[in-house]
N, C-alpha and C positions, 0 to 999 in steps of 0.2 A: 448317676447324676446327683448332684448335694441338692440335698432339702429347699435349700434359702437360696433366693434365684441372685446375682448379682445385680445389683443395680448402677454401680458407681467402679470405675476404674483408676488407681494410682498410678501413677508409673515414675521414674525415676527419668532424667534425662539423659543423661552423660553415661554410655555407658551401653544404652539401652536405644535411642531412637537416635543419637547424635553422637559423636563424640567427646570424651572430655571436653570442657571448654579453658580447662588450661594446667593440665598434668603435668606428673613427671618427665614423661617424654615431649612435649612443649616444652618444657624449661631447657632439657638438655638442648633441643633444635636452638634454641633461642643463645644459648650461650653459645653454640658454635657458630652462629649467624651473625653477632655481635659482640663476639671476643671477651664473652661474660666469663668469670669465676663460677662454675656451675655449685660449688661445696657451697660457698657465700651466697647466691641467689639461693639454692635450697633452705640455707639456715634462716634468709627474712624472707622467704615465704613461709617458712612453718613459725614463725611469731606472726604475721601480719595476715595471713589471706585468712583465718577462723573471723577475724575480725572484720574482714574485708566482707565475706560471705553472710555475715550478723547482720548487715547492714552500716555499721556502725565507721563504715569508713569507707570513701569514695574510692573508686580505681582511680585517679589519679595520686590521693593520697598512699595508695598500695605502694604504684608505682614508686614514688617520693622515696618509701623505706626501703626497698627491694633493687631500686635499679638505679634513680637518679638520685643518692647520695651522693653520687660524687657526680664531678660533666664526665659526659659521654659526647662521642664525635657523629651520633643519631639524634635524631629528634624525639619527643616522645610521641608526635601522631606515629613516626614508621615503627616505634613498636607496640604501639596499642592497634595499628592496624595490621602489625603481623599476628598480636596475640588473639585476636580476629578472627583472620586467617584459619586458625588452629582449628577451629569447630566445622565440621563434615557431618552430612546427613549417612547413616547408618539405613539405607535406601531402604534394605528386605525388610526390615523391622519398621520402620518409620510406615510404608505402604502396607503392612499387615494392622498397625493400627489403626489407621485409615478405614481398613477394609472393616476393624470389629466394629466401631462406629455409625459405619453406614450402614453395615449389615443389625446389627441389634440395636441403635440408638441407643445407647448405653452411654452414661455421663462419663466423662474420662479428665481429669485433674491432674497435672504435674506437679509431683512434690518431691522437691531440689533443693540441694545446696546448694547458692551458686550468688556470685554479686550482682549489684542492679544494671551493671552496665553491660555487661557479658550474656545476661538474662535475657537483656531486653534486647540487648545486636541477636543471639538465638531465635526466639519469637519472631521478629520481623523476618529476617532472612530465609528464617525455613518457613512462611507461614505458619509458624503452630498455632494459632487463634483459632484457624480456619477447619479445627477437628477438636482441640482442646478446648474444654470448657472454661478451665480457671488454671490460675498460674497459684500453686501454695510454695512460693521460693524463699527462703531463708532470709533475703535480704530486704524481702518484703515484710514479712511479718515476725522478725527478728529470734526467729527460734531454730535451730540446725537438727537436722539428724544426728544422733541415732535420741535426741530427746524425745521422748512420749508424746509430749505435749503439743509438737508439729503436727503428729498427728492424730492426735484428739481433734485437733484445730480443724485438721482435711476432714474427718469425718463429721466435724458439726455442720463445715461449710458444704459440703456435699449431702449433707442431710440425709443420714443414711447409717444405720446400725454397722457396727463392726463386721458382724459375717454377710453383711451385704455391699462388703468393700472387698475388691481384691487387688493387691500391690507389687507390681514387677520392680525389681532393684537388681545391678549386674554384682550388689556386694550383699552377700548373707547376712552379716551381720544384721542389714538396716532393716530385711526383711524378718528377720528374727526378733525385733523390734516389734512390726507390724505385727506377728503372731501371737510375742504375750500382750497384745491388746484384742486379741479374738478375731483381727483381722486377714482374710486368706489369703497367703505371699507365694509369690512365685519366685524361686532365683532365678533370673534369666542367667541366661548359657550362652543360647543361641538361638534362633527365629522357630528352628524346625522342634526345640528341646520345648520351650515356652509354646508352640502351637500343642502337642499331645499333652501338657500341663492341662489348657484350659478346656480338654474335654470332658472333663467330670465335670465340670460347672455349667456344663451344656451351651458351651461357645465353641464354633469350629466354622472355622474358615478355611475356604479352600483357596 
């Protein structure tokens, strides 16, 4: 068992308790649902959505660069209500956070890339208030992974030392991040790989 007891839990959203909220495989579904240029949709999302996810520019505006530059024979409610659509609960993992929660009261904080509108249809839909403490999303507080400084952020606002933070991410990288900051990172894999993870920290739920 580690030394320093955890007090505070990250976790990443997309990936981990939900589904993307609007991936590569979202785009493809979306171009063949509405007769999109999949190449062109790809090339202004990767200029627009960094922006998009900074805060620094509303999903509509996203939209504006990415899809209705030119008329389209859709509206844009039916595609912002398909891109919607797109986010699923990742049930086993969503209910075993649940479970750490109730079982150790342990503070647990979301820290996401992700834009303010997509964020917020997330949160409500699947209840995450109703186990998640605080929301540390990108578009809130204008800083992205894999910068440091997101989570510096997480760790001041959870008030809580680095080795008494631990951080589930489905991509290395971000969690390699969390590590040269002293902070303990999990890569999630899978529910059953991340459940024998958090036994040395003396968290175990059955």
């Amino acid at each position: 068992m580690m030394n320093t007891p955890i007090k505070a839990l990250f976790l990443d959203m997309g990936g981990v308790i939900l589904t993307n909220g609007w991936g590569s495989g979202s785009r493809k579904l979306a171009a063949e649902k509405f007769s999109l240029d999949l190449n062109d949709l790809n090339d202004r999302h990767k200029l627009a959505f960094d922006t998009y996810e900074s805060g620094k520019m509303t999903l509509n505006e996203y939209l504006d660069y990415t899809v209705f530059y030119t008329p389209r024979t859709f509206s844009r409610e039916t595609f912002t209500e398909f891109m919607y659509q797109q986010s699923q609960p990742l049930e086993e993992m969503l209910q075993f956070v649940q479970k750490l929660k109730k079982q150790y009261g342990i503070k647990i904080f979301a820290l996401n890339n992700e834009g303010r509108e997509l964020n917020d249809y997330r949160i409500k839909q699947f209840q995450l208030d109703t186990f998640i403490d605080g929301f540390i999303s990108s578009a809130i507080v204008k800083l992205r992974k894999p910068d440091k400084e997101i989570y510096t952020l997480a760790l001041d606002i959870a008030f809580v030392n680095p080795d008494e933070a631990l951080y589930f991410d489905d991509r290395l990288i971000f969690v390699q991040v969390a590590r040269s900051l002293g902070i303990q990172g999990i890569h999630h894999t899978s529910v059953e790989e991340t459940r024998q993870q958090l036994l040395p920290y003396g968290l175990s739920v059955s």
